[in-house]
PyMOL CGO cylinders between C-alpha atoms (Angstrom):
from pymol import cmd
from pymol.cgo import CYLINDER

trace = [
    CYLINDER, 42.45, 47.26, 14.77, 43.69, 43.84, 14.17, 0.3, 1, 1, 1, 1, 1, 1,
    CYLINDER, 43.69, 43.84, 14.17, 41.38, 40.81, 14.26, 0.3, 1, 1, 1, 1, 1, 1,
    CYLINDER, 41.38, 40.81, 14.26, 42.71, 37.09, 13.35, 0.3, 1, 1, 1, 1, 1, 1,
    CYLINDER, 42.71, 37.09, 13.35, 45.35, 38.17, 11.42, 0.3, 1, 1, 1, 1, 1, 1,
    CYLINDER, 45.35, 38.17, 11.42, 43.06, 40.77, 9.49, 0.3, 1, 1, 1, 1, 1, 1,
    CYLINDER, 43.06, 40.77, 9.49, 43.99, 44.81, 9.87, 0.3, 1, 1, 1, 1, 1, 1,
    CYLINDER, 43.99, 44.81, 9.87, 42.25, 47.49, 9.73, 0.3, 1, 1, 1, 1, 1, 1,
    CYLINDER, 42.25, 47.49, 9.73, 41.71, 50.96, 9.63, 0.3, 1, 1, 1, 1, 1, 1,
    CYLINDER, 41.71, 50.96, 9.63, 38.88, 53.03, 10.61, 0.3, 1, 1, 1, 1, 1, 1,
    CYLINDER, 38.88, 53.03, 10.61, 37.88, 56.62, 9.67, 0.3, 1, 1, 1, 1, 1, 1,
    CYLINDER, 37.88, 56.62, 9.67, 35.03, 58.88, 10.43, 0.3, 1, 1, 1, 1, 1, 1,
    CYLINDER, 35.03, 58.88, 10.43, 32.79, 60.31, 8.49, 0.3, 1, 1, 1, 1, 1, 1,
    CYLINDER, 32.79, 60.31, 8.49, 30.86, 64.02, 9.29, 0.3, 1, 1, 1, 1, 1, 1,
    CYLINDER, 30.86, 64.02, 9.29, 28.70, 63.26, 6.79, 0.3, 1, 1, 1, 1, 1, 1,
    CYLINDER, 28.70, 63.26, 6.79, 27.29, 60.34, 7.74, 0.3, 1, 1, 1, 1, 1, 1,
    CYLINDER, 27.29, 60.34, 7.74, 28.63, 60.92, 11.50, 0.3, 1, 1, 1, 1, 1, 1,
    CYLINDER, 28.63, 60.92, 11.50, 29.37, 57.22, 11.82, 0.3, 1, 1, 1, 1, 1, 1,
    CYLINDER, 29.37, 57.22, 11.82, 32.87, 55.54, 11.99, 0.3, 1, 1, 1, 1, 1, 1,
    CYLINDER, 32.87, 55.54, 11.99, 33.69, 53.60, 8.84, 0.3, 1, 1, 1, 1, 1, 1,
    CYLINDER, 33.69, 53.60, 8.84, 36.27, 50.44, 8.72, 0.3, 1, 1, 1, 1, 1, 1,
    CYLINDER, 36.27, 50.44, 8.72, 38.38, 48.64, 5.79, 0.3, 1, 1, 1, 1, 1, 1,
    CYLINDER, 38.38, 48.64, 5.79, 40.19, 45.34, 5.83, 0.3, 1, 1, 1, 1, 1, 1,
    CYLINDER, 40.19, 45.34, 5.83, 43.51, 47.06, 4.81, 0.3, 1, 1, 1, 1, 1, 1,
    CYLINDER, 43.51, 47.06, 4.81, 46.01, 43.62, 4.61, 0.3, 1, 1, 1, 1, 1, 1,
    CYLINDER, 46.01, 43.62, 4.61, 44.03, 41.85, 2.07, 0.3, 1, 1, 1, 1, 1, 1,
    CYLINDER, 44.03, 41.85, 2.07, 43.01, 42.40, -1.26, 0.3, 1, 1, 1, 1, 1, 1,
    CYLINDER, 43.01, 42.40, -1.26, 39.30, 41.15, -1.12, 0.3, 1, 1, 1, 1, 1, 1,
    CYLINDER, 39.30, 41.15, -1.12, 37.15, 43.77, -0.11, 0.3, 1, 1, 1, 1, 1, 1,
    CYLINDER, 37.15, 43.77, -0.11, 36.01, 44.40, 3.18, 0.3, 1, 1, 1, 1, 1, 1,
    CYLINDER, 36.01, 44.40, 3.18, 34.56, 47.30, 4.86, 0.3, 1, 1, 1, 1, 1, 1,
    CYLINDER, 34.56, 47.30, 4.86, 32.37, 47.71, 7.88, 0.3, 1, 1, 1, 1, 1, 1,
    CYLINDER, 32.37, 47.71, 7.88, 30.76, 50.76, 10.05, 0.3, 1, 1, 1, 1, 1, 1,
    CYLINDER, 30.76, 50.76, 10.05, 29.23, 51.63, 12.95, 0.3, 1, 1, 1, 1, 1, 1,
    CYLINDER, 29.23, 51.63, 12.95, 28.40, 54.34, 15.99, 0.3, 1, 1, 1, 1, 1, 1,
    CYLINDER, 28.40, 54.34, 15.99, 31.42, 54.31, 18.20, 0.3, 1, 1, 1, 1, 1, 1,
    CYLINDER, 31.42, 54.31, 18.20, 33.91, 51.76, 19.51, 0.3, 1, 1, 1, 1, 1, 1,
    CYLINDER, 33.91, 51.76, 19.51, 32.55, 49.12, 20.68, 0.3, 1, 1, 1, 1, 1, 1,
    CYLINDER, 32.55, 49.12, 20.68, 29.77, 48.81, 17.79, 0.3, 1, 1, 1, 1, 1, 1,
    CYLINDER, 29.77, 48.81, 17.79, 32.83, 49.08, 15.05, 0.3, 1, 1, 1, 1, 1, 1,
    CYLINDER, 32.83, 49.08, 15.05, 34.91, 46.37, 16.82, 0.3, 1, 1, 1, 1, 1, 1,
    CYLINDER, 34.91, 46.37, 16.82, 31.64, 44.15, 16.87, 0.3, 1, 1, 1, 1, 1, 1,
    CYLINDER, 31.64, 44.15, 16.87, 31.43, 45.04, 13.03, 0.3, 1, 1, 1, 1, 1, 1,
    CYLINDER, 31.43, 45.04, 13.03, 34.83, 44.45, 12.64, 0.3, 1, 1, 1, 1, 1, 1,
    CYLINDER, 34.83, 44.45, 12.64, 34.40, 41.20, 13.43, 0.3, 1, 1, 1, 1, 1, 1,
    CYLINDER, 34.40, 41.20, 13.43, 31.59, 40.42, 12.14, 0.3, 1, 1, 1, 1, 1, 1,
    CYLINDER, 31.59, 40.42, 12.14, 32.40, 41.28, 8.73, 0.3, 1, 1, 1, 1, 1, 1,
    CYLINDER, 32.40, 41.28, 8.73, 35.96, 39.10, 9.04, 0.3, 1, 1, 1, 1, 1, 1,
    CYLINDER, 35.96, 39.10, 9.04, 34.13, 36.44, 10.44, 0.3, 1, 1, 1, 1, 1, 1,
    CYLINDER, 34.13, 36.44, 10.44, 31.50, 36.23, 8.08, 0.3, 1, 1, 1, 1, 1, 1,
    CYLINDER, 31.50, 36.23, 8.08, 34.05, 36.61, 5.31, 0.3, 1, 1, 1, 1, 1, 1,
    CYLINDER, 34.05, 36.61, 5.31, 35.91, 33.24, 6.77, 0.3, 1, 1, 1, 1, 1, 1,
    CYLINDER, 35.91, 33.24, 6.77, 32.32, 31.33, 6.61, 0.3, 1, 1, 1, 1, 1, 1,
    CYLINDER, 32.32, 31.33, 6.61, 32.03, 32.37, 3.19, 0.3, 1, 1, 1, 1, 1, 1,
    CYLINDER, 32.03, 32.37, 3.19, 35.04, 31.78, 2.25, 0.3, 1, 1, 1, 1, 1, 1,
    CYLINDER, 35.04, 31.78, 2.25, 34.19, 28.13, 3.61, 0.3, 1, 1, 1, 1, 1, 1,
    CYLINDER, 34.19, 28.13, 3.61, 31.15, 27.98, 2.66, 0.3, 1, 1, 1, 1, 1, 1,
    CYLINDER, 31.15, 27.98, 2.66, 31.71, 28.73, -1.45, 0.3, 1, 1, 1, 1, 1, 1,
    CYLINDER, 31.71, 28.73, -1.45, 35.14, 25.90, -0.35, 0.3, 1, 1, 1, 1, 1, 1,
    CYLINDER, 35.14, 25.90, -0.35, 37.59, 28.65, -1.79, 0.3, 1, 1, 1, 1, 1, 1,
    CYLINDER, 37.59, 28.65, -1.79, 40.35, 29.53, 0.05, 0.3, 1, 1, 1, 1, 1, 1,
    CYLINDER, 40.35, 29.53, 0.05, 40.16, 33.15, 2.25, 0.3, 1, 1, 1, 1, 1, 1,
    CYLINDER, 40.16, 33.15, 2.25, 42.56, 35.62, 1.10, 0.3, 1, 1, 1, 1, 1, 1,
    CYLINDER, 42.56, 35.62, 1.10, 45.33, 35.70, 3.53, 0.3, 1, 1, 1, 1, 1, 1,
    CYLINDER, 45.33, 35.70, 3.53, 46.66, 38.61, 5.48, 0.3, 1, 1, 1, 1, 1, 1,
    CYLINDER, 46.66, 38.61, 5.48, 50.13, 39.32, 4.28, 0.3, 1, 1, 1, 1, 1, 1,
    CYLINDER, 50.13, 39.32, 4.28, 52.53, 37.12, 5.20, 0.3, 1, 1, 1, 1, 1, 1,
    CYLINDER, 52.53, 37.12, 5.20, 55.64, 40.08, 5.50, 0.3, 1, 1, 1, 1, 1, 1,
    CYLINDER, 55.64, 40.08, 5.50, 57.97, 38.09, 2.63, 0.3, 1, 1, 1, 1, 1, 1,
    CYLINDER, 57.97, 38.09, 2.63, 57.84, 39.08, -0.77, 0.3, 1, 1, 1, 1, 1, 1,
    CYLINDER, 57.84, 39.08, -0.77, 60.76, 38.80, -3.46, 0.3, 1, 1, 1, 1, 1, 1,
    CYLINDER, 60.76, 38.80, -3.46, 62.40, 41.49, -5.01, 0.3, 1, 1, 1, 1, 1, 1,
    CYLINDER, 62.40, 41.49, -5.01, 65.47, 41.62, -7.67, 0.3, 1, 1, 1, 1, 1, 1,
    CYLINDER, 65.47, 41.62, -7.67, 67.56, 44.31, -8.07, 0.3, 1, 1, 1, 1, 1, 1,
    CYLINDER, 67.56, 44.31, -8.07, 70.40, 44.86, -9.98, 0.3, 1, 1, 1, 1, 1, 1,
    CYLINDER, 70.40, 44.86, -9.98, 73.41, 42.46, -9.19, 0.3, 1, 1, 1, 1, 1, 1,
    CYLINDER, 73.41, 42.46, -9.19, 75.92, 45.44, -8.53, 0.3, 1, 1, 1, 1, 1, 1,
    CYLINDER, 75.92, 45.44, -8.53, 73.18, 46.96, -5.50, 0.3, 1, 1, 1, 1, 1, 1,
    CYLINDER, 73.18, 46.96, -5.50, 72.36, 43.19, -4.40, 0.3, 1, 1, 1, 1, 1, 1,
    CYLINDER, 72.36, 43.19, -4.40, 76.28, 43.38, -3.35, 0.3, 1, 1, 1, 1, 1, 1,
    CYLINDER, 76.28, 43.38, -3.35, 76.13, 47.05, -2.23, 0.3, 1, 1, 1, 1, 1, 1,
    CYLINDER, 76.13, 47.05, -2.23, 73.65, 46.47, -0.19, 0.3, 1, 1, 1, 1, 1, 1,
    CYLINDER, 73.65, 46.47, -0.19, 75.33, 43.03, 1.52, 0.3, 1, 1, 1, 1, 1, 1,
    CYLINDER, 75.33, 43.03, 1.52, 77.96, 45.07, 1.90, 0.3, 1, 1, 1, 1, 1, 1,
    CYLINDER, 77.96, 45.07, 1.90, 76.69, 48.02, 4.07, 0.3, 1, 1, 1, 1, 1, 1,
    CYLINDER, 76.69, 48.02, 4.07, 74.48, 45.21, 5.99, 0.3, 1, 1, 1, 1, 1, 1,
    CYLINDER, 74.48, 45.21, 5.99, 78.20, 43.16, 6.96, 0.3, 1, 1, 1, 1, 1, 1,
    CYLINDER, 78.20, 43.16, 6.96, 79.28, 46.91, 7.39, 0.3, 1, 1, 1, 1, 1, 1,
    CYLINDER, 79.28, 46.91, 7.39, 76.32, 47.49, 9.99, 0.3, 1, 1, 1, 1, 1, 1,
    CYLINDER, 76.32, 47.49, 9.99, 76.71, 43.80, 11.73, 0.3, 1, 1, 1, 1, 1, 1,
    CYLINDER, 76.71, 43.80, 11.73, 73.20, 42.83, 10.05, 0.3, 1, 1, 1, 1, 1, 1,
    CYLINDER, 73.20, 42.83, 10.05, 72.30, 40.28, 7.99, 0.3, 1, 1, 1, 1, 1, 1,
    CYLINDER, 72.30, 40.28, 7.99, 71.30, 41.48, 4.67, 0.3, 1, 1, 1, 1, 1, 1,
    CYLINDER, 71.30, 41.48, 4.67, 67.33, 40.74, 5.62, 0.3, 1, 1, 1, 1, 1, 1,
    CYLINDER, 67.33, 40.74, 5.62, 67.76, 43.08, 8.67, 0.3, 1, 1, 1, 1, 1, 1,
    CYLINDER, 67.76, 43.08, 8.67, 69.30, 45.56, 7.09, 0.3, 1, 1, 1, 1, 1, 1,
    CYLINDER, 69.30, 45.56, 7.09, 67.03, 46.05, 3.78, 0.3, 1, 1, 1, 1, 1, 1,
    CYLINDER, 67.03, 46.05, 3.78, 64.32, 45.49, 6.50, 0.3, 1, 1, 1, 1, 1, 1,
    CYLINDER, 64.32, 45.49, 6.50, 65.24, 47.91, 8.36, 0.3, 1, 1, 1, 1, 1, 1,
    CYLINDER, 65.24, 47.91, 8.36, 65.85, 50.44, 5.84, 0.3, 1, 1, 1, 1, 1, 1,
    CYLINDER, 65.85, 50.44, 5.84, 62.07, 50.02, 4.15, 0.3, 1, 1, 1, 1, 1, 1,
    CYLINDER, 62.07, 50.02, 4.15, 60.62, 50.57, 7.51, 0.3, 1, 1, 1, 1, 1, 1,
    CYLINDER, 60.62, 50.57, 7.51, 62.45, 53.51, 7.74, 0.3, 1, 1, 1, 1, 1, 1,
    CYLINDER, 62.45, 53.51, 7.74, 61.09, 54.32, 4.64, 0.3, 1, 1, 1, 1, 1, 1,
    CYLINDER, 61.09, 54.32, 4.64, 57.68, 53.84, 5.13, 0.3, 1, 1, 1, 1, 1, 1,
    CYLINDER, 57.68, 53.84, 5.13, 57.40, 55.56, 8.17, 0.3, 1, 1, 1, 1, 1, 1,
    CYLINDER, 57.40, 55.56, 8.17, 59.26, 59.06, 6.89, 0.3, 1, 1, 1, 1, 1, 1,
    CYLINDER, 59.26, 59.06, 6.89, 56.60, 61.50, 5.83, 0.3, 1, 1, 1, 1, 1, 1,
]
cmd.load_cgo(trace, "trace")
């Protein structure tokens, strides 16, 4: 589910036979439940947008979904490697490292 930027993932529990939600692309806290879907969307953004007023309200700044950059260094000798097999692949070297972590991330 995505909501204003926010993401998140839902589960259900047997136990409690409800469907239970977490903000997953932040790192404040923020979970959420309910019965089926439309009373977990509702929660879902009820929770984010109560979050954003208190955010406002306390005048700190919410925590921000992630924006997709993040710096890395590496080694100079890969940093090359890896600019190589991107000019190799007619990527840039963004696309190509990009590309490659996706694949990553999505190989179980």
């Amino acid at each position: 589910m995505k909501y204003k930027g926010y993401e998140a993932v839902i589960r259900y529990s047997d136990e409690d036979e409800t469907f239970i939600g977490e903000v997953v692309n932040t790192r404040d806290i923020l979970v959420f439940d309910g019965n089926d879907i439309a009373e977990i969307t509702d929660s879902f953004h009820a929770v984010v947008d109560e979050y954003l007023q208190g955010c406002e309200d306390e005048g700190k700044a919410p925590e921000k979904p992630f924006s997709g950059q993040f710096v890395m260094r590496v080694k100079p000798e890969l940093h090359r490697e890896l600019f190589i097999k991107a000019k190799e692949s007619g990527k840039s070297l963004n696309a190509f490292v990009s590309e490659q972590l996706d694949r990553i991330a999505h190989t179980s």
